[in-house]
C-alpha positions in Angstrom: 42.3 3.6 -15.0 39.3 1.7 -15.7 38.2 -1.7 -17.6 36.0 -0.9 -20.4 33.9 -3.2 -22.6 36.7 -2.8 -25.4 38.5 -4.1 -22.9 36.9 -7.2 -22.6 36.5 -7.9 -26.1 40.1 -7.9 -26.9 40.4 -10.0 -23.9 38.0 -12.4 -26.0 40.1 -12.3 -28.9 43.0 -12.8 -27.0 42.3 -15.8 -25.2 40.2 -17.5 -28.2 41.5 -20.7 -29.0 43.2 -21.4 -25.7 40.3 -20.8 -23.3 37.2 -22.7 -23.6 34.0 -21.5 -24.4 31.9 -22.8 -21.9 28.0 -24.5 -22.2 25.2 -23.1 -20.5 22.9 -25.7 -18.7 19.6 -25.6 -17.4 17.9 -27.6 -14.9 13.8 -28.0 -14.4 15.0 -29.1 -10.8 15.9 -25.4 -9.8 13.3 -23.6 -12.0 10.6 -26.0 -10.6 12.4 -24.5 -6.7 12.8 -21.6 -7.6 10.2 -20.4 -10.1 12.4 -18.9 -12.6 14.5 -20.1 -15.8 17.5 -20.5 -14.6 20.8 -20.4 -17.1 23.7 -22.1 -15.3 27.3 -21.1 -16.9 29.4 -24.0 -16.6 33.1 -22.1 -16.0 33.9 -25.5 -13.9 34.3 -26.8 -17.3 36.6 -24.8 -18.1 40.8 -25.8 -18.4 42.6 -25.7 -15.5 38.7 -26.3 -13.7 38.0 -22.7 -13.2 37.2 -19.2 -14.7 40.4 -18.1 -13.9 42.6 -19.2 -16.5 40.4 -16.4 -18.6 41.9 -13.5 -16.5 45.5 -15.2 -16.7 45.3 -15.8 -20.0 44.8 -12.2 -20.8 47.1 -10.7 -18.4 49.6 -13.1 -19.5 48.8 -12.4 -23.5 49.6 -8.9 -22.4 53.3 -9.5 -22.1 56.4 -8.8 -23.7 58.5 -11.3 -25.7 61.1 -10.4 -22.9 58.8 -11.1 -19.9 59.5 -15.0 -19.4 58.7 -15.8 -15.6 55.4 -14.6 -14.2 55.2 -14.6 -10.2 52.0 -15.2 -8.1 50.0 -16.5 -5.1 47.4 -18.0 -4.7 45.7 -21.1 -2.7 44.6 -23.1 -6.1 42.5 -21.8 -8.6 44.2 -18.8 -9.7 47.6 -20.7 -9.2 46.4 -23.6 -11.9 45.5 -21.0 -14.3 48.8 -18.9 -14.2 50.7 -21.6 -14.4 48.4 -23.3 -17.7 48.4 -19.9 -18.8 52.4 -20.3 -18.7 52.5 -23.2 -20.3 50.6 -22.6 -23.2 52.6 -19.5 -23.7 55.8 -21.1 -23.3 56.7 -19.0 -19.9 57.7 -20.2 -16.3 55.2 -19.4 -13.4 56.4 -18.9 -10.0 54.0 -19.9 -7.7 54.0 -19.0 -3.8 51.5 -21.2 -2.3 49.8 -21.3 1.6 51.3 -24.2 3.5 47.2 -25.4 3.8 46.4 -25.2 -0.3 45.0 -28.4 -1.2 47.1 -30.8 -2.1 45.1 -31.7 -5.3 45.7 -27.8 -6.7 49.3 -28.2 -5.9 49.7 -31.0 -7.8 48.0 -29.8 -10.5 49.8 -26.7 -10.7 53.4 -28.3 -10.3 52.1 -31.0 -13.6 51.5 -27.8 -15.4 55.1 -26.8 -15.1 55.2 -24.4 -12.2 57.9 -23.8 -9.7 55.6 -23.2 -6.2 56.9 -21.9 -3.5 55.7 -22.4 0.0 55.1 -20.0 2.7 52.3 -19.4 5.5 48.7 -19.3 5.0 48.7 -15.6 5.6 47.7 -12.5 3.2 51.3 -10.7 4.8 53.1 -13.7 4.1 51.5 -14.8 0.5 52.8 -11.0 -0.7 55.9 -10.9 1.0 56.9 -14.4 -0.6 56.3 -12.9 -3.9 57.9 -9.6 -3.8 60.5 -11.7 -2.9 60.4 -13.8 -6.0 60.1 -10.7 -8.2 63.3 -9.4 -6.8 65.3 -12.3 -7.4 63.8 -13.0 -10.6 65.1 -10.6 -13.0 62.2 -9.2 -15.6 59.6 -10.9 -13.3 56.0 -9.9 -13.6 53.5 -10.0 -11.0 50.0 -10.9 -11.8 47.5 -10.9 -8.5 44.3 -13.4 -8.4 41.8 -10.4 -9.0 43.3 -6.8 -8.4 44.7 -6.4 -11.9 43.1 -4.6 -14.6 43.7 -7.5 -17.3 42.6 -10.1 -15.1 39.2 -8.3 -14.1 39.1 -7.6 -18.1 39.8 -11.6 -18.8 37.2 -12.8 -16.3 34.5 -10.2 -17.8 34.3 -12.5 -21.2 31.9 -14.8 -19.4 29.2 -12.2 -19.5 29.8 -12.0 -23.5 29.7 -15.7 -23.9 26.7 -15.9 -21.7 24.7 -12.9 -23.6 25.4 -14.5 -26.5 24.2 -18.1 -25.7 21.1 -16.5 -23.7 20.5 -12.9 -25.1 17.1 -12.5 -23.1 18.4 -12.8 -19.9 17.5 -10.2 -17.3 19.6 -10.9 -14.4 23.2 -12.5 -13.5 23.8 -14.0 -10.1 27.7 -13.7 -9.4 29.6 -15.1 -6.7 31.9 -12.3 -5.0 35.3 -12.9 -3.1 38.1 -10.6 -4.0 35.9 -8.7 -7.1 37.6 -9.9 -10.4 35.1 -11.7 -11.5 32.1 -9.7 -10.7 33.6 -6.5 -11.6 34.3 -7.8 -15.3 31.0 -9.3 -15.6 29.5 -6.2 -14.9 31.7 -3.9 -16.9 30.6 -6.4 -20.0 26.8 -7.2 -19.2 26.0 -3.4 -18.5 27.5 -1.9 -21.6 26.0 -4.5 -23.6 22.5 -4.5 -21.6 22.2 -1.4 -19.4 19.5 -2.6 -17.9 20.2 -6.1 -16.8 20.1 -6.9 -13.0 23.7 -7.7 -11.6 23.1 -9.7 -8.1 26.5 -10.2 -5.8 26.5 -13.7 -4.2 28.3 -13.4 -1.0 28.9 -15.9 1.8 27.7 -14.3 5.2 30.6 -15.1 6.9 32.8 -13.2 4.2 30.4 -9.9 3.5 32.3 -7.3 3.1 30.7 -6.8 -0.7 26.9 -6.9 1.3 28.6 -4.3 4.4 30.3 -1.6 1.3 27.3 -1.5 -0.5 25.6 -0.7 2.4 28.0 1.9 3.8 28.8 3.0 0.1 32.8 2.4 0.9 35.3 0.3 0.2 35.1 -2.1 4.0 37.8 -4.7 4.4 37.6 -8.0 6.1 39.2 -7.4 9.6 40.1 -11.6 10.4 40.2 -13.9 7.7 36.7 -15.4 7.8 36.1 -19.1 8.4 33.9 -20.3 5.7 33.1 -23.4 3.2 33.1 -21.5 0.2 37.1 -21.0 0.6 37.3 -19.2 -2.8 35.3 -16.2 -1.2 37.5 -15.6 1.7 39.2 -12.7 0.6 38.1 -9.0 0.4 37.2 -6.5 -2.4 40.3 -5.4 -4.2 40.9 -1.9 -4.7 40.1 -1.6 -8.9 37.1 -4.1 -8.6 35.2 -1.7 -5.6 34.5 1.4 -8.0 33.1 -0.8 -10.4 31.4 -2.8 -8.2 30.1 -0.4 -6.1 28.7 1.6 -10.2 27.3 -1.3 -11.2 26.3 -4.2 -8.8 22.2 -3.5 -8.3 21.9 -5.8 -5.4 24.0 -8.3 -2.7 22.9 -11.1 -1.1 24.8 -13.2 1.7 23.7 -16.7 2.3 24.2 -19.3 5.0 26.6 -22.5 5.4 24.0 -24.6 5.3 22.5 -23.2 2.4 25.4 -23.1 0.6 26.6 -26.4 1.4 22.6 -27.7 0.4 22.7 -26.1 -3.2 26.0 -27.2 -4.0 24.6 -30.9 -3.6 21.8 -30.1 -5.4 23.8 -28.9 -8.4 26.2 -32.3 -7.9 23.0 -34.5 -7.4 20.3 -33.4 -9.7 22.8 -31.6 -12.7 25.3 -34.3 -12.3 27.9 -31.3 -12.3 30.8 -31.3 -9.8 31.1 -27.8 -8.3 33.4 -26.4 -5.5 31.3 -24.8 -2.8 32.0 -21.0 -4.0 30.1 -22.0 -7.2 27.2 -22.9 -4.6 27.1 -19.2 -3.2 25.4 -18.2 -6.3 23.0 -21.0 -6.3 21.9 -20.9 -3.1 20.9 -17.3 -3.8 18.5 -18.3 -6.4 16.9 -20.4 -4.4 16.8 -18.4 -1.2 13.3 -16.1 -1.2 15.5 -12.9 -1.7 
């Protein structure tokens, strides 16, 4: 199976009303750097502070009346938005939880009702402590961070708003971790604009997006890799590759330092407050690639 734009646009409809529809800034600070006219979408103005509540809210507006208690993991923002997503749907979210997650995202995700459960800040263990959960739980549902067809689906209704707020726009600069995001971006931006330029933002420390591009397979992160932009620490997942590897035209890896730099200047000069990841894509635009 496969996400398709029809896909996304029921996802739109779905999640309309509960999800916000996010502004588009500029800033003559970057287009003056960089030399181009730059459209920033502002998804860290989003609920829950993230773009993730779009790919929960549509896996978890996929769900039958019966299905009351939705399990996951996840180190913070994918956490917040299942268990929002919960709450606003009148469901319970189980959340496992790395010993190491910020303590500001568990907070945030107990306020929003959640039961998190603790366990070690391990891939193995994160999986293991929810299969657990969806065995005990009778009726539990699973829904992953970005492996999941109506997540990748959800998170690809940014590329609609964004078309829609700037229709002329020839390329979109995406961060890439785990794939949901960029995978449903370009599912939604090609269909509607075959020729648009889809650009992967990757940290170099975490490139397995730059390395199967360039080997034209699906390459897996051997260690987990030690970088600042912690939302981009995990590897393609298996349904975002084949639509990654389709549609994404280009990937670019940046440094630490340039990462670290862009996401001040964003902070500084747009008076925006950004997590590092949303710096990857930044930095990119103004790198000379």
């Amino acid at each position: 199976m496969a996400v398709t734009l029809e896909d996304v646009q029921a996802a739109a409809e779905r999640i309309k009303g509960k999800a916000t529809y996010t502004p588009v800034f500029t800033s003559s600070t970057f287009n003056k750097r960089t030399g181009l006219d730059l459209h920033f979408k502002c998804e860290a103005m989003q609920k829950g502070g993230s773009f993730k509540l779009r790919g929960a809210l549509n896996a978890v507006g996929k769900l039958s009346d019966e299905q009351k208690d939705v399990v996951t993991h996840s180190s913070g923002n994918h956490a917040q938005a299942v268990a929002l997503a919960c709450q606003l749907t009148g469901r319970t979210a189980h959340i496992v939880m790395p010993e190491n997650a910020p303590a500001v995202k568990r907070a945030a995700v107990i306020d929003y009702g959640a039961r998190v459960i603790t366990c070690q800040s391990t891939q193995p263990a994160r999986e293991a402590a929810a299969q657990a959960e969806l065995e005990a739980i009778p009726n539990s549902v699973l829904i992953p961070p970005y492996d999941h067809l109506d997540v990748i689906a959800g998170q690809g209704t940014m590329a609609l708003e964004l078309l829609e707020q700037v229709p002329n726009l020839d390329m979109i600069i995406v961060p890439v971790g785990g794939g949901g995001m960029l995978a449903g971006i370009c599912v939604a931006a090609k269909a509607l604009k075959p020729n648009i330029v889809i650009v992967a933002a990757e940290p170099a420390r975490a490139d397995d997006c730059f390395r199967s591009i360039q080997a034209q397979e699906h390459i897996l992160l051997k260690e987990y890799p030690d970088t600042v932009a912690d939302g981009l620490r995990t590897s393609l997942g298996k349904h975002n590759w084949p639509l990654i590897q389709q549609h994404v035209d280009k990937v670019c890896t940046v440094e630490e330092v340039d990462i670290i730099r862009a996401q001040r200047l964003v902070i500084e000069r747009m008076k925006i407050l950004i997590e590092p990841s949303a710096g990857v894509p930044a930095a990119v635009a103004l790198s000379e690639e």
